[in-house]
C-alpha positions in Angstrom: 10.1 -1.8 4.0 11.0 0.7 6.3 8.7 4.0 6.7 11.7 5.8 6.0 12.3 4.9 2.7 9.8 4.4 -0.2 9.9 2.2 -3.4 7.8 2.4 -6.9 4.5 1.2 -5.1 4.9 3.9 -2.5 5.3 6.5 -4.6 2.3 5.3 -6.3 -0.2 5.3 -4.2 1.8 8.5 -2.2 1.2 10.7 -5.7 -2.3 9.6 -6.3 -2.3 5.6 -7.3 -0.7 6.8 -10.2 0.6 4.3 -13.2 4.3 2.7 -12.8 4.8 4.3 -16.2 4.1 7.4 -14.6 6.5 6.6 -11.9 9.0 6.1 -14.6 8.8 9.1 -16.2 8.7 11.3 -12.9 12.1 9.2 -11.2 13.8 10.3 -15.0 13.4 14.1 -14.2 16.3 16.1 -13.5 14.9 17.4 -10.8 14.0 14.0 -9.0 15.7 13.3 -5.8 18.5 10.4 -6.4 17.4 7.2 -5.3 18.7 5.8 -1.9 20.1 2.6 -2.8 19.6 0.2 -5.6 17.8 -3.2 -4.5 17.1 -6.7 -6.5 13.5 -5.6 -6.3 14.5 -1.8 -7.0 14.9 1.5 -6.5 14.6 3.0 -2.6 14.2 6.9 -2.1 14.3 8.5 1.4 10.4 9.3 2.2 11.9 12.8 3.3 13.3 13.6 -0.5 10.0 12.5 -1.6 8.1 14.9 0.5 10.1 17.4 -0.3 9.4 17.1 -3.3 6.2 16.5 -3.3 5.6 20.2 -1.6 7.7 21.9 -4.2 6.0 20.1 -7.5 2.5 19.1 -6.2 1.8 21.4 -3.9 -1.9 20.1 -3.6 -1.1 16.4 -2.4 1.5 18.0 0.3 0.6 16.4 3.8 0.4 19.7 6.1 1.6 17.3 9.2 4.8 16.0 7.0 7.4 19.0 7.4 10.2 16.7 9.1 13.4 16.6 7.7 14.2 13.8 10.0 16.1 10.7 9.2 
């Protein structure tokens, strides 16, 4: 997968090797970034609306060197 985009497993080990229920309930929030695209093995998000994010809601697991809003 491209280091662009990031699926469940990312995100799980990107947040803290949380659980895929936890995953779940976090890509049902309203204020979740929309997914990608839609693939037979799932959901994709851009890495960059993960980030963001990440620095708004969790703060504390923000990587300092990942400010890029490059595509």
């Amino acid at each position: 997968m491209s280091r662009l985009l990031m699926g469940t497993a990312e995100m799980r080990l990107r947040l803290g090797d949380i659980s895929r229920q936890r995953v779940y309930q976090l890509t049902q929030r309203k204020d979740w970034p929309a997914p990608y695209d839609d693939l037979i093995q799932g959901r994709v998000w851009k890495r960059q609306d993960i980030e963001a994010w990440v620095r708004r809601h969790r703060p504390d697991l923000a990587d300092p060197g990942n400010t890029s809003t490059e595509e």
